[in-house]
Backbone as CSV, one residue per row, in Angstrom:
resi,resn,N_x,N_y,N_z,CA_x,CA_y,CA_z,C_x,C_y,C_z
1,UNK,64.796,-97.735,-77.219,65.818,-97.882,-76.199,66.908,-96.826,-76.436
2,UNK,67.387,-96.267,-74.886,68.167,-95.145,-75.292,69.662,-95.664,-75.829
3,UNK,70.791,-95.282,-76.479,71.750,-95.793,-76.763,72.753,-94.876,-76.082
4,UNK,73.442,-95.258,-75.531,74.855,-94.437,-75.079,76.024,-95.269,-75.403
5,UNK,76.306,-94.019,-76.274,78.518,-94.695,-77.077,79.168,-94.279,-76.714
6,UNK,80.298,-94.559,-76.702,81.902,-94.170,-76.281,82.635,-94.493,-77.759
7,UNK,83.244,-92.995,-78.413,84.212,-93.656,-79.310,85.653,-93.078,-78.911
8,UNK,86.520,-93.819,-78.900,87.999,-93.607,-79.347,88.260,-93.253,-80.641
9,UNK,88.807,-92.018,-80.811,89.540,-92.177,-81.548,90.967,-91.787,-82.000
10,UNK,91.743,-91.348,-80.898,92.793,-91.079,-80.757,94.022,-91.639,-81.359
11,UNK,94.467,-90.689,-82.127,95.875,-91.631,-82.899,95.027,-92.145,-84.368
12,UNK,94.159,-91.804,-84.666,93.627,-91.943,-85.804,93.665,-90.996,-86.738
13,UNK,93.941,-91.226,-88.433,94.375,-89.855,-89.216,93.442,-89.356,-89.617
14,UNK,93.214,-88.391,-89.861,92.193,-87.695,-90.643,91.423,-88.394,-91.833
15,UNK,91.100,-88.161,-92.423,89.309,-88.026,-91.950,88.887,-89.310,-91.416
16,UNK,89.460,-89.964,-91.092,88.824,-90.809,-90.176,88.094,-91.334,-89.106
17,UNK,88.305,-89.881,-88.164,87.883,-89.959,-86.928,86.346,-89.285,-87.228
18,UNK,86.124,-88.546,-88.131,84.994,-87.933,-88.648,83.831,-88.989,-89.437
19,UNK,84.774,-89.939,-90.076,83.475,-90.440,-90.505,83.266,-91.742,-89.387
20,UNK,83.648,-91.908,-88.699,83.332,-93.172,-87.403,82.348,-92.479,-86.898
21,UNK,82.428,-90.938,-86.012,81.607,-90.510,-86.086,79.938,-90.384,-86.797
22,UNK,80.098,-90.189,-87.627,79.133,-89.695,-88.142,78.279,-91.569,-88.743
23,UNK,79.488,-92.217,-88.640,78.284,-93.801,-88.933,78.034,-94.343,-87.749
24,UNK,78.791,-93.595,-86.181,78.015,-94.123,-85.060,77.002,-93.457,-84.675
25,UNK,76.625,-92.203,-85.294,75.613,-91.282,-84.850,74.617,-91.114,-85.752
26,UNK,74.467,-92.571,-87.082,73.494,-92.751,-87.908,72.557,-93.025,-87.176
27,UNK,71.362,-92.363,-87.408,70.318,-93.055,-86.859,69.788,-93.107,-85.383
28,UNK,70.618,-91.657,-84.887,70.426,-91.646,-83.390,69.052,-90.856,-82.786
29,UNK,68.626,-91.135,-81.954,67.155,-90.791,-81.796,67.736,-89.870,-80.690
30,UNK,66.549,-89.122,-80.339,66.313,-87.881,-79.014,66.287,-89.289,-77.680
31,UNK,67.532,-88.215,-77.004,67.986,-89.375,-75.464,69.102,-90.309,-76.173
32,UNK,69.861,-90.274,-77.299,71.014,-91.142,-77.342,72.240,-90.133,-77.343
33,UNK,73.177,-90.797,-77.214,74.396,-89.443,-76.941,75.904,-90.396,-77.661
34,UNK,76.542,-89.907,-78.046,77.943,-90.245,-77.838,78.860,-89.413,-77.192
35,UNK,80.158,-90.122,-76.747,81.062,-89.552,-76.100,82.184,-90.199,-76.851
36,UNK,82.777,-89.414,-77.177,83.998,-88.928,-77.927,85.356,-88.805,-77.741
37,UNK,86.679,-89.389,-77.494,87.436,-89.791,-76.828,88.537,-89.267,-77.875
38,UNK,89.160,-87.923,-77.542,89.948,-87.518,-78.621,91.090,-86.521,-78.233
39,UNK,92.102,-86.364,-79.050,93.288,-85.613,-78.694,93.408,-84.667,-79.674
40,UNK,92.440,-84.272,-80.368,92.269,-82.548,-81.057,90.779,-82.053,-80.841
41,UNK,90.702,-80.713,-81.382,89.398,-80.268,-81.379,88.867,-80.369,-83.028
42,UNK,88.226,-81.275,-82.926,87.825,-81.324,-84.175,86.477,-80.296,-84.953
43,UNK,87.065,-79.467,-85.123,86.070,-77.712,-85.393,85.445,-78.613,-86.608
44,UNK,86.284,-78.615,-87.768,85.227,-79.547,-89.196,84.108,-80.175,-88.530
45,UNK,84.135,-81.385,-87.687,83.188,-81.921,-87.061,81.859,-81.716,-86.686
46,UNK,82.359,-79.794,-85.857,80.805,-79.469,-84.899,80.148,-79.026,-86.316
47,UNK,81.292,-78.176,-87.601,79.738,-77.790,-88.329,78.973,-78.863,-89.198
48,UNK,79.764,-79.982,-89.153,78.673,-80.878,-90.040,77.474,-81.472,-89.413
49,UNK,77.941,-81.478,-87.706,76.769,-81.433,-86.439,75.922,-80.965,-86.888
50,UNK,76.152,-79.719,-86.536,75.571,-78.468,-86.802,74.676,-78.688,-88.046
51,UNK,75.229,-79.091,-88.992,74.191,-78.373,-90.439,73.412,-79.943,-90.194
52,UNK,73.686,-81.190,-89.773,72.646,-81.953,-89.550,72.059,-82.578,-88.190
53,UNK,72.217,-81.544,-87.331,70.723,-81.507,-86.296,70.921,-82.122,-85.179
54,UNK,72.267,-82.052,-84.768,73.333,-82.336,-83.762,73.519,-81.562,-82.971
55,UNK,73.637,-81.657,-81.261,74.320,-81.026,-80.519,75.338,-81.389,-80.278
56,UNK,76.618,-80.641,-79.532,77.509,-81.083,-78.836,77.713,-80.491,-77.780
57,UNK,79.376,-80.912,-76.684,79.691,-79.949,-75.323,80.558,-80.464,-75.311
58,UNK,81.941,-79.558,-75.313,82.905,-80.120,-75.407,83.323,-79.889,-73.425
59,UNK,84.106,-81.041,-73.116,85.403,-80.968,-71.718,86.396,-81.511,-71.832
60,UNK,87.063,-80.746,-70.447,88.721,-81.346,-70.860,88.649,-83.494,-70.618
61,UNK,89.296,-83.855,-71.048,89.168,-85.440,-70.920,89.672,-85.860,-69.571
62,UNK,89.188,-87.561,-69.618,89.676,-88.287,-68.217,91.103,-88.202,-68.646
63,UNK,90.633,-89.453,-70.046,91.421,-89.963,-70.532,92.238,-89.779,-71.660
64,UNK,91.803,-88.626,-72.019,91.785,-87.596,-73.587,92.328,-86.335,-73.244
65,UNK,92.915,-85.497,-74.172,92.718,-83.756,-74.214,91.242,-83.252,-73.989
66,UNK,90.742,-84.007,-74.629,88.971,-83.780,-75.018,87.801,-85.129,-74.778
67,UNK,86.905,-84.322,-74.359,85.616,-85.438,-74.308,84.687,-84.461,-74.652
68,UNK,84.158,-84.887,-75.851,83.086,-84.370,-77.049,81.930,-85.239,-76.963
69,UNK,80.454,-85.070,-76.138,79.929,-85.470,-76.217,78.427,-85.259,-76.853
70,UNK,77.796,-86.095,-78.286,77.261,-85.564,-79.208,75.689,-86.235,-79.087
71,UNK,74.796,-85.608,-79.314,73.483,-86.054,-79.274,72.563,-85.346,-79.994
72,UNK,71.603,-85.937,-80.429,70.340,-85.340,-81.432,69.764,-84.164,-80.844
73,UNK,69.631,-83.325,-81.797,68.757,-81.849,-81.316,66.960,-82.700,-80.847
74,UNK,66.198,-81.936,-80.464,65.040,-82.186,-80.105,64.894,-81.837,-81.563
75,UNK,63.301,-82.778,-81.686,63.116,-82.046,-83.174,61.796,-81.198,-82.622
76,UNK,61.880,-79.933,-83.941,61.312,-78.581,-83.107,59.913,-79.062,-83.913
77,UNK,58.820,-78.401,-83.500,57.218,-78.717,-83.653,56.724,-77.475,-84.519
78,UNK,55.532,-77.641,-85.428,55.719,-76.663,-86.621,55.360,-75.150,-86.030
């Protein structure tokens, strides 16, 4: 089943908003996504994406500065 999240985390201190992240996006399969509800650009963030097999796309927010929305890379075939 596909999963789609919404996190807040606005007004939250450092490193905090990073690791909510990263324990709502344990375990996320190809077709689940989060969306990200935030008032910085959190650069630390995309490369730990990045080095574990994460996409992202960042836009300006509804309700936010930012809406960061994060989902599993395809996994590539040998």
């Amino acid at each position: 089943m596909t999963r789609h999240v919404t996190l807040d985390v606005r007004g939250l201190p450092p490193p905090e908003p990073i690791e909510r992240v990263l324990e709502a996006i344990d375990g996320f399969e190809e077709g689940d996504t989060l969306r990200l509800v935030i008032d910085c650009m959190p650069h630390p963030l995309f490369r730990i994406l990045e080095r574990n097999g994460y996409r992202h796309r960042e836009a300006p927010g509804t309700e936010s500065l930012y809406e960061i929305t994060i989902w599993a890379a395809p996994e590539r075939g040998p």
